[in-house]
N, C-alpha and C positions, 0 to 999 in steps of 0.2 A: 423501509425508507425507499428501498428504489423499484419496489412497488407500488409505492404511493405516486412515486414520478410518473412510471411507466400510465398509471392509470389516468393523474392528470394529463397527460399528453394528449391520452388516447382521447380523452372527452374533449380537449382543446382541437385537434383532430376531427372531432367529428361535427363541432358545430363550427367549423369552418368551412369544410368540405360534404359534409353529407347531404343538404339544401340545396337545391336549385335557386340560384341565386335569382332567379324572377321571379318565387314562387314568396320573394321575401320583401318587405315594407323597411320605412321609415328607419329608426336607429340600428337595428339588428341587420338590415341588406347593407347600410353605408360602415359597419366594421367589420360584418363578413367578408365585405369587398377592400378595403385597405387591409385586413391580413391576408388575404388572396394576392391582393396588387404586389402588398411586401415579399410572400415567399416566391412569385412569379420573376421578381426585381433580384431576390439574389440567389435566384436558380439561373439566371439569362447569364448577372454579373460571373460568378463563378464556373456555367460554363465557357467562361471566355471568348466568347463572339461582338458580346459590343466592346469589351475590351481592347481588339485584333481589330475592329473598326476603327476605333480611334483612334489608336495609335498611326493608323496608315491615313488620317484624314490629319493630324500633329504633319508628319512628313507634305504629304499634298499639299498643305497649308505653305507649311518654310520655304517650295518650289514658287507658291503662287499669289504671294501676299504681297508682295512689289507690285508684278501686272495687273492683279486687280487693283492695287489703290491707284495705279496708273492712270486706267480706265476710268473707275468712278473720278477721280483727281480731274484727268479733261471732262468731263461732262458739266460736273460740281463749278468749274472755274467760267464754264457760260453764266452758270447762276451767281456768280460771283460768289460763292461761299465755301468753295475750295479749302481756304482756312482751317475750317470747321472740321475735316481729315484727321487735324493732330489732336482737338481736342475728345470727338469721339475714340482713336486707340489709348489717348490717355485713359479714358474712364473705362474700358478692355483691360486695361495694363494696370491699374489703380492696388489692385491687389500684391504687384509686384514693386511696389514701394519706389524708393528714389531710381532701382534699375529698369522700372517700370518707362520712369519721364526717360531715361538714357534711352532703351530700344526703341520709347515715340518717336526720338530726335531723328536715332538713328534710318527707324525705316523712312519718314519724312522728307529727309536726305535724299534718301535712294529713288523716292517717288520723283522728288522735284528732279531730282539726275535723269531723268526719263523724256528724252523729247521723241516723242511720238512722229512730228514730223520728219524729223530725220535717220527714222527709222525704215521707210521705205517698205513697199508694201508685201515682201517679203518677209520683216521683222514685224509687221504690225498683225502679219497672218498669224508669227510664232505668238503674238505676244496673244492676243484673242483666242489662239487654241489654249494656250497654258492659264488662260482666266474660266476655260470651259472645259476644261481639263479637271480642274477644280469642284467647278458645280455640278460635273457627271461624275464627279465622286462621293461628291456628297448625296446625292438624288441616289446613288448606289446602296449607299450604307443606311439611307431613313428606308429605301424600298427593301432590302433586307429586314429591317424590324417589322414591315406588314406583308411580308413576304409575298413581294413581288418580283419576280424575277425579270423583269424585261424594264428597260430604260425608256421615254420618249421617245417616239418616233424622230427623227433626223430633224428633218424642218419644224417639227414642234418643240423638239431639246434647242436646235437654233432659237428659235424667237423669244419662248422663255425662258432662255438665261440672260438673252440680250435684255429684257425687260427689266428681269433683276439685277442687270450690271447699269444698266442703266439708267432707269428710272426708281430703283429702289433707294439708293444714297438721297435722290431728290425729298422722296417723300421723306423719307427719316430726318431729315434737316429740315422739313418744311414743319412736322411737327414738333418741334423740338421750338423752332422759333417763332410757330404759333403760338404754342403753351407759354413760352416767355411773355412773350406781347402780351398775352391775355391778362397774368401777373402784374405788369407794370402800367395798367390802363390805368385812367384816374378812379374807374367807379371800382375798380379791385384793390386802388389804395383806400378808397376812401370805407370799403367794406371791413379792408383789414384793421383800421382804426375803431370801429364798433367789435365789442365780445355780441358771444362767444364767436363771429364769424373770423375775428382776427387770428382764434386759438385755430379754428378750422381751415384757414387757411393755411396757416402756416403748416400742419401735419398731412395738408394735402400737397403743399410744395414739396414736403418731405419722401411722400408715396411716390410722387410723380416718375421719378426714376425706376422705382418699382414696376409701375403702369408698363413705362415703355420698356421694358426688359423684358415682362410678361406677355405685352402683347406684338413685341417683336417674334417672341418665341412661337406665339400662337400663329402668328403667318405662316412664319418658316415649317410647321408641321403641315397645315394648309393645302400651302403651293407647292413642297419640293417633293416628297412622293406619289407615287407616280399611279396614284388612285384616289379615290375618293373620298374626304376625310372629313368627319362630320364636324361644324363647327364647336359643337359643346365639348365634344374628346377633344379636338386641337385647345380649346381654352383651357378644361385641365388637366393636360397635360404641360400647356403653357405656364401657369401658373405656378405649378407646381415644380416646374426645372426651372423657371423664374427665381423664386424664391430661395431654391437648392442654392444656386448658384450666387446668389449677392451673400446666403448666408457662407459659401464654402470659398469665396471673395476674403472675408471678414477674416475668417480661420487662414486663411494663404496668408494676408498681409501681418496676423497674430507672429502667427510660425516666422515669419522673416526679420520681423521688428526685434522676436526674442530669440535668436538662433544667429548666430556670428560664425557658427562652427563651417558651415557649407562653405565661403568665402575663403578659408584654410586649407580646406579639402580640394576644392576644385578653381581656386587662383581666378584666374581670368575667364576660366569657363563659367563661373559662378551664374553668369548674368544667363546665359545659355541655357544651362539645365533646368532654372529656374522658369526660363520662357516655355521652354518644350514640355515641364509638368504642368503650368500654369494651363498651354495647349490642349494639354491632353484629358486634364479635368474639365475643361471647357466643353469639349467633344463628347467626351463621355457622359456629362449633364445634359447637351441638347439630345443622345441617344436615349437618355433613360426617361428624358421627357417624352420625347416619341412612345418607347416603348408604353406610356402611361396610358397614353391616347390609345393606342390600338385595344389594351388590355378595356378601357373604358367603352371603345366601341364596337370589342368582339368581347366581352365578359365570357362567353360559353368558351372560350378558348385558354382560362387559366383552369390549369388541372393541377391533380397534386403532384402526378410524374410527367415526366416530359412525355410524351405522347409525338414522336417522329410522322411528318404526314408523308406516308406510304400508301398509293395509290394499289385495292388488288384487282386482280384481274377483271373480277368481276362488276366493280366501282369502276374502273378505266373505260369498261366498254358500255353501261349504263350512260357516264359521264357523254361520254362522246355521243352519244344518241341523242342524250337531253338537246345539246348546245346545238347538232345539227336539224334538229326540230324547230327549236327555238328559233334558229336563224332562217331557217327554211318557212316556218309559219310565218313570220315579220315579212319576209320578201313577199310569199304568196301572196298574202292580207295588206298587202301595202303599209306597214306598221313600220316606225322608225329601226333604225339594224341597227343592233347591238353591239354595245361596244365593254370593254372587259369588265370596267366598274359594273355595267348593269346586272353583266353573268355573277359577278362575283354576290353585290347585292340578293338578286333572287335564289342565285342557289344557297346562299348562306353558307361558301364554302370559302376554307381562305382562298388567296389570288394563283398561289403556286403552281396548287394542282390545276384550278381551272386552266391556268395560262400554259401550262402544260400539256393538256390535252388538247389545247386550242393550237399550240403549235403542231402537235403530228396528225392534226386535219388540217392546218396550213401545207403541210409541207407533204402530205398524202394528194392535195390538190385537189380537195373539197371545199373550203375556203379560203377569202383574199379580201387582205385588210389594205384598207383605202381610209387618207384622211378626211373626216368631215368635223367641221365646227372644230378644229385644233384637239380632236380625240381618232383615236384608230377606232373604228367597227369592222363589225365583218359580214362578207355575202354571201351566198352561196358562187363558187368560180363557175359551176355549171346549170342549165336549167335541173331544177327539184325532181322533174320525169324522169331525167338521167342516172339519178345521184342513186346508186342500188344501195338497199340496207346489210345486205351480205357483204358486201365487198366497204364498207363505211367498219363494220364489224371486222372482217379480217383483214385489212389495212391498219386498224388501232392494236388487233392481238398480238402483229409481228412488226409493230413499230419496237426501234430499237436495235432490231437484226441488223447485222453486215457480213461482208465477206468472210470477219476473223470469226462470229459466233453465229448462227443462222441453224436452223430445223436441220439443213442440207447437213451440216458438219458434225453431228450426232450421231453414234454411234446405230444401226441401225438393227432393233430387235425385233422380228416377225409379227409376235405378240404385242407385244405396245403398238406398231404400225398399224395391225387389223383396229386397235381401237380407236386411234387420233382418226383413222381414215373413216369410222363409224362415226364418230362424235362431228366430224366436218360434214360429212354425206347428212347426217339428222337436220344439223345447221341449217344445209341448204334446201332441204325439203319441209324446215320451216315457213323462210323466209322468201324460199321461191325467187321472184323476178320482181317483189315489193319494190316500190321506190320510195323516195321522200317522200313525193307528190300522196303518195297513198293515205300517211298520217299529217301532213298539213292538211289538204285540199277542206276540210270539214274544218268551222268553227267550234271553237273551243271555252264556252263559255265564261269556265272557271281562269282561263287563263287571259282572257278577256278583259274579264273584269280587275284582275291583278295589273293590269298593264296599263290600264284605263288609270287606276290608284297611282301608279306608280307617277309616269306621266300628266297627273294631276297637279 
């Protein structure tokens, strides 16, 4: 018997994993890759980091869900449709039954208690921090699942949150009362009155909430991390936390309809505990949607073990060569400068590392990122003649050292010394007095033409 397990395992096991997922077609790659997605989803849940995400985006929320409806509330009231605030948290809150309408009332209250202009532009600074306070936490936690470690540049986290604080409620309510209008036109009544278009209507009125849940989600994957996201991943993975989520909606408002006991237990806090799990499933659906997109647009990246990206020595200093090549050809060549999406795309590496090495030749002072078109790129900080390949190499080996752990503060053995000092002296009578200029200055055809594709 529990060799018969063992053995099914092991064949489930292997036509899971043993394939190269591109090397497979039609029905057999689309359920390799959903039990791939599934073990990937609850190896992430159960190591507890979207978990730990969520939970601290539930708290961010409770601090900033007042000043943002604030914000959106003035903007919405030029449009005159301000209104429209209570009934979109109602259908937020739908899940959470009669105490659902109570916290609409309640936050509604707290918004309309909010007079902006007599808050003076000192509170109106706090209030806009604590709204961007918000969406650099969130942009935190989606760049975490595509492992980015760097946030928008300053003036570009400014504008695109303003954008989202501002003009996103607009749009959201402009579709909302398009698709209405569209429903109540005479030639959509007069189609509903003819079958089958009448039945088709109706079960399209039915989706429609679906649509915009799904493809609100699909934005949000989109725009808020802080790379490059292909449209078809952001759709499903919209889709598909779309869907999570109206059905895990369904189950929340089940649970509370049939369960009286909470309200015993926790008295007046009742309505509370219920807002902060309601919260925190929330959170955790739009992370595992993300999560879904990234897995869909890096597939080579679901393994069977976690696989830690540790950069070694010899990757690190490779790596650093590429990108200063890279940058240093594009400058040469007058070729557009690169900026991290592009690295990260061509090298086919995740963001982490590349953004890592790209920091300690930032900060060795070999390159310097400048904004263009609302993206950082990077250039060489000095001419390419200057830039030595020896010192690009030992700048990246003893990145990391300081005062407290450094070469200097090692114990010092005779015998190891004569080596490191052989292995450095080889190095240098390598590489001699190369410079960048040496490996750009000649085209490069093969890279040429990739760049050409690319930029196509």
């Amino acid at each position: 018997m529990v060799l018969g397990i063992q053995q099914l395992l092991g064949r489930l096991n292997a036509f899971v994993w043993d394939d190269d997922l591109r090397d497979l077609a039609g029905l057999h790659k689309l359920v390799v890759f959903v039990l791939r997605v599934l073990h990937m989803l609850f190896r992430e849940l159960m190591g507890g980091q979207l978990n730990l995400r969520a939970m601290s985006l539930v708290y961010t929320t409770l601090l900033s869900i007042v000043p943002l409806l604030a914000v959106s509330f003035s903007v919405l009231k030029s449009f005159g449709v301000h209104n429209k605030i209570e009934v979109l948290l109602y259908n937020v809150l739908t899940p959470l039954g009669p105490s659902g309408v109570e916290i609409t009332d309640k936050i509604v209250s707290f918004v309309e208690n909010v007079r902006v202009g007599v808050l003076g532009s000192i509170g109106f600074a706090l209030l806009i921090y604590t709204v961007i306070a918000l969406l650099q936490k969130i942009e935190a936690a989606f760049n975490f699942v595509w492992q980015i470690d760097s946030l928008r540049a300053l003036s570009q986290r400014f504008s695109n949150y303003l954008s989202v604080i501002l003009i996103g409620p607009v749009l959201i309510f402009s579709a909302v009362g398009f698709t209405a209008a569209v429903l109540n036109t005479e030639v959509a009544q007069r189609l509903a009155a003819i079958e089958p278009f009448g039945t088709l209507m109706l079960f399209g009125s039915m989706l429609v909430p679906y649509i915009l849940v799904c493809l609100a989600f699909t934005l949000i994957y989109i725009f808020i991390p802080n790379t490059r996201v292909q449209f078809k991943a952001a759709l499903i993975g919209g889709v598909i936390a779309g869907v999570i989520w109206k059905i895990t909606g369904w189950g929340f408002a089940a649970f509370i309809a049939s369960s009286s006991k909470y309200a015993a237990i926790y008295s007046s806090f009742a309505i509370l505990i219920l807002l902060l799990i309601w919260m925190y499933l929330s959170w955790l659906i739009l992370l595992v949607g993300s999560q879904i997109a990234y897995f869909v647009q890096h597939p080579r990246y679901m393994t069977l073990q976690r696989d830690p990206v540790v950069l070694s020595n010899r990757i690190r200093e490779q790596l650093a060569l590429q990108i200063m090549y890279l940058v240093g050809y594009n400058h040469f060549h007058d070729r557009p400068a690169w900026s991290l999406d592009r690295f990260i795309e061509y090298l086919d590496l995740p963001g982490e590392p590349v953004h890592r090495v790209i920091r300690v030749l930032v900060d060795a002072g070999y390159l310097v990122e400048i904004t263009s078109d609302d993206a950082l790129v990077y250039l060489p900080l000095h001419d390419v003649e200057t830039i030595r390949l020896i010192d690009v190499i030992t700048d990246v080996r003893t990145a990391g050292e300081n005062r407290v752990v450094s070469a200097q503060h090692l114990k010092s053995l005779k015998a190891i010394d004569a080596v490191m000092a052989e292995m450095d002296s080889a190095r240098n009578s390598a590489l001699g007095e190369r410079s960048l200029r040496s490996l750009v200055q000649t085209v490069d055809d093969e890279l040429e033409a990739s760049l050409a594709a690319r930029e196509g």
